[in-house]
N, C-alpha and C positions, 0 to 999 in steps of 0.2 A: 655855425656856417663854415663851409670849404675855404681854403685859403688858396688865393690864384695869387700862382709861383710860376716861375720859366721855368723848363725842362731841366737844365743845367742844374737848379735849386734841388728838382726833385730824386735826381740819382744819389744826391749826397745823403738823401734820407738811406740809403743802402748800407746794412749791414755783412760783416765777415758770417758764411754759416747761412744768411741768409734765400730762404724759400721765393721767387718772382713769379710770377702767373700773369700772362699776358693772352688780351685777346686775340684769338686764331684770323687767321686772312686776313681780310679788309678789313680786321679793326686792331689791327698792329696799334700799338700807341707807337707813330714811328717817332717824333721827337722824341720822346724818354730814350727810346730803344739806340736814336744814332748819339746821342751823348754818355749812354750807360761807361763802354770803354772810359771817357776821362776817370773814374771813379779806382780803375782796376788797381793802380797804386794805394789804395787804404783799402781794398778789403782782399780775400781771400775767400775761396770755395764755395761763389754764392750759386745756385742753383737756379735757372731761370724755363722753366716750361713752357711753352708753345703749342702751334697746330697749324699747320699746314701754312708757316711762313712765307712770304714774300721778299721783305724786305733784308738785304746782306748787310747784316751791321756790325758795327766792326767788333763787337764786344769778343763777337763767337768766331767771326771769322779770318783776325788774324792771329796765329799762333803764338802772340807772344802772350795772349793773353788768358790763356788755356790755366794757369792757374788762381786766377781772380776767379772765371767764368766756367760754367760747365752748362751744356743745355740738353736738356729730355722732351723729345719731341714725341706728341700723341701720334705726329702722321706726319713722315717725310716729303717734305718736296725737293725741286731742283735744289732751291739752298742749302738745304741738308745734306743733301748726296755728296754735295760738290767741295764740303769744308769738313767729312764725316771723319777722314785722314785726319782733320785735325790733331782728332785724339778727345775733344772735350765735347763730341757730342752722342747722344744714345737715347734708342729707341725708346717708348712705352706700349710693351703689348698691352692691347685694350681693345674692349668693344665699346663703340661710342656714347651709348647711353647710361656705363660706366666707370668712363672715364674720368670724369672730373673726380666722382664719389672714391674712388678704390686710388685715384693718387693724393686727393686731399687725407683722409685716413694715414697714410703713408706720409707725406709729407703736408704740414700746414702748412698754408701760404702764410708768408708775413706781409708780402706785398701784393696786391695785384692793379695793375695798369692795364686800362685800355681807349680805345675810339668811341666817340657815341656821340648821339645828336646835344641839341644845346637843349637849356633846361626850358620847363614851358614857362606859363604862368602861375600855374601851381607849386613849382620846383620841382618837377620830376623829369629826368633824365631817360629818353632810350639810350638801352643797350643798341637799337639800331638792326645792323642786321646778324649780328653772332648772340644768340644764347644758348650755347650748346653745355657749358660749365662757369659761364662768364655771373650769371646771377646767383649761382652757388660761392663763387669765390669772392663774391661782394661781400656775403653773410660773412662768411670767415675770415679771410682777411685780415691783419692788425689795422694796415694800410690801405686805403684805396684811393688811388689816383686816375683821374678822369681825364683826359685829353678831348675837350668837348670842341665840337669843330662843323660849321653851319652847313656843309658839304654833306653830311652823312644824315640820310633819311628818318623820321622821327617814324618809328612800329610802333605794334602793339602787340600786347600777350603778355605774359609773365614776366617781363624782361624790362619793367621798369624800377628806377630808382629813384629813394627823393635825395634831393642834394644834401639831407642830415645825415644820409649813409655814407659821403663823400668828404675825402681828410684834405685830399687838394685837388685844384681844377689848373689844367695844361690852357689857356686857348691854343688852336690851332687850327688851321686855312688851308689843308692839305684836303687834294681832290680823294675820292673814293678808290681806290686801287679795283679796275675792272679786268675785267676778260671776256675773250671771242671765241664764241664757241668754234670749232674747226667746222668748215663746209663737213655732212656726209658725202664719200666715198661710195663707188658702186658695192662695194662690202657690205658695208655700212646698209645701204638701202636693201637690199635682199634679207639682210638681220631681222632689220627694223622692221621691214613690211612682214614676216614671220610672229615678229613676237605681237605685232599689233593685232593682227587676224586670232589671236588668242583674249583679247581683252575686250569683252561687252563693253557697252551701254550703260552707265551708271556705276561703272569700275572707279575705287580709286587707287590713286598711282603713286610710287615713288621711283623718279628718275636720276640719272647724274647728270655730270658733263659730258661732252667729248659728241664724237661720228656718230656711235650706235644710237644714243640718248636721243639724239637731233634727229635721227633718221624714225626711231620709234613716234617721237612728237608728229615727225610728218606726215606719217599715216594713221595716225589718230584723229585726224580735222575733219573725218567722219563722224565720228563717235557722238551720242547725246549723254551730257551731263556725269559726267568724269567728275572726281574730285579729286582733291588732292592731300596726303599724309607722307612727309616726306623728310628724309634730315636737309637735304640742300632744295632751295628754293633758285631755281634757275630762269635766264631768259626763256626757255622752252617753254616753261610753263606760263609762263608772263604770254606768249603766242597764246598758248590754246586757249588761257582766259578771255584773252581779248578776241578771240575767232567766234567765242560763246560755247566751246566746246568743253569746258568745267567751268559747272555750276555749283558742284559740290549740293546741291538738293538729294542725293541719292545717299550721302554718307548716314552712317550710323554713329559716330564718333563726331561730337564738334561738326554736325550739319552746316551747310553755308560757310564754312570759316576752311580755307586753305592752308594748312596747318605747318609749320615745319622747325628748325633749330634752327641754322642759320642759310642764310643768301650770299652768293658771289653770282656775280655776272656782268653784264652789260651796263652802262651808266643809264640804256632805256629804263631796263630792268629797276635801278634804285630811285629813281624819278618814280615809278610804276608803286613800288613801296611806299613813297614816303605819303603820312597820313592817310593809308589803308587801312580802314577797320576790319577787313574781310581777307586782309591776311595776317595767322594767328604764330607770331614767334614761342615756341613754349618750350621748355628748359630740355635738353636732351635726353635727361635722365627718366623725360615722363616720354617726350615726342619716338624715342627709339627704342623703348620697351618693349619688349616685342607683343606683351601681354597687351599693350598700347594700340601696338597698330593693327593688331588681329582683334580687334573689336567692330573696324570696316569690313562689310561682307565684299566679295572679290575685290580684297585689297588686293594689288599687282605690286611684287619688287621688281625691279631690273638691274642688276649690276654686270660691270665687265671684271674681267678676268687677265692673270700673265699667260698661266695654263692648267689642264687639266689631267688627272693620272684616270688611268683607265676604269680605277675602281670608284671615281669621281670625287675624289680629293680636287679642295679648290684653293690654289697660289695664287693673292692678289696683291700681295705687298713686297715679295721679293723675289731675287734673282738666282736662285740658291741661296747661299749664307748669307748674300749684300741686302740691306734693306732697302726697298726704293721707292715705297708709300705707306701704308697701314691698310688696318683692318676695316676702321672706319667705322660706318653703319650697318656693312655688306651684312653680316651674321641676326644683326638686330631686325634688320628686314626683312631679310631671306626664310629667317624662324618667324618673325612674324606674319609675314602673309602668307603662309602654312599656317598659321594654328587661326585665319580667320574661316568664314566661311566660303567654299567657293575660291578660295584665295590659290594666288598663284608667286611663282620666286622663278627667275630666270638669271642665268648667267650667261654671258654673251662671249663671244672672242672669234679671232678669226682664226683659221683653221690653220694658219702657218705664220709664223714669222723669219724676219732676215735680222740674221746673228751670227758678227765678225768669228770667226774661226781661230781659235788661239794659235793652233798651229802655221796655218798659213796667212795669217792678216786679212783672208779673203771673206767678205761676206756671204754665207749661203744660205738656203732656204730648210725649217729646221720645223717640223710638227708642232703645234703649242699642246694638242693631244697625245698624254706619253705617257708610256706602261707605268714608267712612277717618277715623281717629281725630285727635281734637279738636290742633290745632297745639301739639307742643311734649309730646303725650304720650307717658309712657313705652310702650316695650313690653316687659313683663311678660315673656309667655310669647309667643315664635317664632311665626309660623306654621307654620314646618319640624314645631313640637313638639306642636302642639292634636290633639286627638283628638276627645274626643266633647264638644259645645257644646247644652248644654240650658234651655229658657226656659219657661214655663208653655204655649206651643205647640206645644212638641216637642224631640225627641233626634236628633241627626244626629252621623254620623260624618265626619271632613273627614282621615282617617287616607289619605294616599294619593291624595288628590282633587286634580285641576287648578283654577287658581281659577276657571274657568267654573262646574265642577260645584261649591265653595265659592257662589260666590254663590248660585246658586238652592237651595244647600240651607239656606244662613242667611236666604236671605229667604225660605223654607218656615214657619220657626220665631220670624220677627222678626210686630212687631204686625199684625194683615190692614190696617188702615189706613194702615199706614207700605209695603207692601208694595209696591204699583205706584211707587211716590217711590224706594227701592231700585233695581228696577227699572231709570229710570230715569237713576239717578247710575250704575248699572253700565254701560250703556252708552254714558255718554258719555266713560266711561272706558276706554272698548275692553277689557272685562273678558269682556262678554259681548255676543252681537251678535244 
């Protein structure tokens, strides 16, 4: 049986040298994580992994402790950004269905810590709402510490454990760490009512966060029997269930089961979750395969974008050389619902952004569609892999296209003012003549 210890007890199990692996978002183990720093005086160069952080803890974010502490983050958030100067923190290029797999190889974990409901009657423990590498790093493991806490929803899927898999139990009474999706935007709405007018009737779907996502949801509340195959499980989709507009009866993969790796959203949204048979948490390594999701006939991706190069090269996690999110799922979906049948992959953005001017300090208005992408940025998503590229201008398909017929069909859809300037940069790039 687990041993229930305080947090304070459990960082001292931390070794010099040693590997941490902690669950992503809302299932931070935040006790373990705000007392890890007391520790940094005994050890040295531990290694502690993430994904898409919330909580600022002191381990990583004050500077003096940069040589105890170093963190490798699968997908930057504001936290990351904001302490990256530090010096002890750095990226992990990954696609997210294998990520856990190609960093454990790389590094064992000796510990992992995370969030998760309390055990049942049986002893078995959800993971809750993260199993994107969290039940892989159970198996492996030297360690595993559980911060069980009656706040966090009990799933189902792949993502349970029995308490014999577990070396110590945290309790903890901390609420669920949620979020608001942002109102859409008249952008936003023009996007979303485009990409929706593309998606039948028994399509299943993978959505994100943010305007566009919520805008596509809202015009879908026509649609009959959607389903859903998705890495993030959001409020939006939590709406269209409860509107009756997925049913998931049309899937071909896990019929009836709303399928996905993990959930952030709304506190309606984990209320919505807990004890759901009918939504299926399953390991990322299977849920984001692309071989996985292209087994739904008109599976639909949808992902957004920073920007677009004219030969359809797709930037979604940085700024030029700065990191400022990750790769994610974007690739695992976008390849996947191309190799389904019928299947469709959309990349979204708006046709402009406002972006301070180094020279002058002044913000101006700058194309996000551009002959070639800012020095030093990632590319996301292939050209080989783009499909349909849509901005409050338009939807265009780049599935099959030369990049002559690429450019003129991105600068179809890039700002009318940016347009002759494109133009232009194309050919003096012998792109187009």
């Amino acid at each position: 049986m687990p041993k229930y210890i305080k947090a304070e007890e459990a960082v001292k199990l931390v070794k010099s040298n040693d590997h941490i692996v902690v669950g992503m978002t809302a299932a931070e183990p935040q006790n373990f994580m705000r007392v890890l720093h007391t520790v940094a005086d005994q050890v040295k160069n531990v290694v502690v992994s993430n994904c898409l952080p919330i909580l600022e803890a002191e381990f990583f974010t004050n500077p003096k402790y940069i040589d105890s502490f170093k963190v490798a983050g699968w997908f930057y958030t504001a936290t990351l950004r904001k302490y990256h100067h530090n010096g002890n923190i750095s990226f992990i290029p990954n696609h997210l269905h294998l990520a856990g797999k190609k960093r454990f190889e790389h590094m064992k974990p000796n510990i992992f810590a995370t969030a998760a409901s309390l055990p049942d009657e049986n002893g078995y423990i959800s993971l809750s709402i993260q199993n994107v590498y969290e039940r892989d790093a159970v198996d492996l493991a030297d360690i595993v510490i559980v911060e069980v806490n009656p706040n966090f929803p009990r799933t189902f899927g792949d993502n349970q454990i029995h308490i014999d898999e577990v070396d110590y139990i945290i309790e903890s009474d901390y609420k669920v760490p949620a979020t608001i999706n942002p109102e859409p935007n008249e952008k936003d709405m023009i996007i979303g009512k485009m990409i929706a007018e593309h998606i039948p009737d028994g399509a299943t779907i993978q959505l994100g966060i943010g305007g566009i996502p919520n805008a596509v949801s809202y015009f879908l509340k026509d649609k009959k029997d959607l389903g859903i195959h998705t890495e993030m499980f959001t409020t939006g989709m939590m709406d269209l269930i409860k509107h009756g507009v997925v049913t998931g009866k049309k899937k071909n993969f896990m019929p009836g089961k709303h399928v996905c790796a993990f959930a952030f959203g709304s506190q309606e949204l984990y209320d919505f979750l807990d004890n759901n048979p009918d939504v299926y948490f399953m390991r990322g390594i299977e849920a984001n395969d692309p071989h996985v999701v292209g087994k739904n006939d008109n599976q639909i991706s949808i992902n957004t974008t920073i920007e677009v190069d004219l030969t359809g090269q797709v930037c979604s996690e940085s700024i030029g050389h700065v990191q400022f999110s990750g790769t994610g799922g974007q690739a695992d979906t976008s390849i996947g619902a191309q190799n389904a049948k019928n299947g469709k992959s959309f990349i979204a953005l708006y046709s402009t952004a406002m972006v301070k001017n180094k020279e002058t300090g002044e913000r101006e208005e700058v194309s996000k569609i551009v002959s070639t992408l800012k020095p030093g940025a990632a590319v996301t998503l292939s050209r080989s892999d783009v499909d349909y590229v849509v901005t409050e201008y338009g939807c265009v398909s780049l599935r099959g296209t030369t990049i002559e017929e690429r450019v003129k069909l991105l600068i179809s859809i890039a700002h009318p003012k940016f347009r002759d300037q494109l133009l232009e940069e194309a050919k003096a790039l012998e792109w187009i003549f």
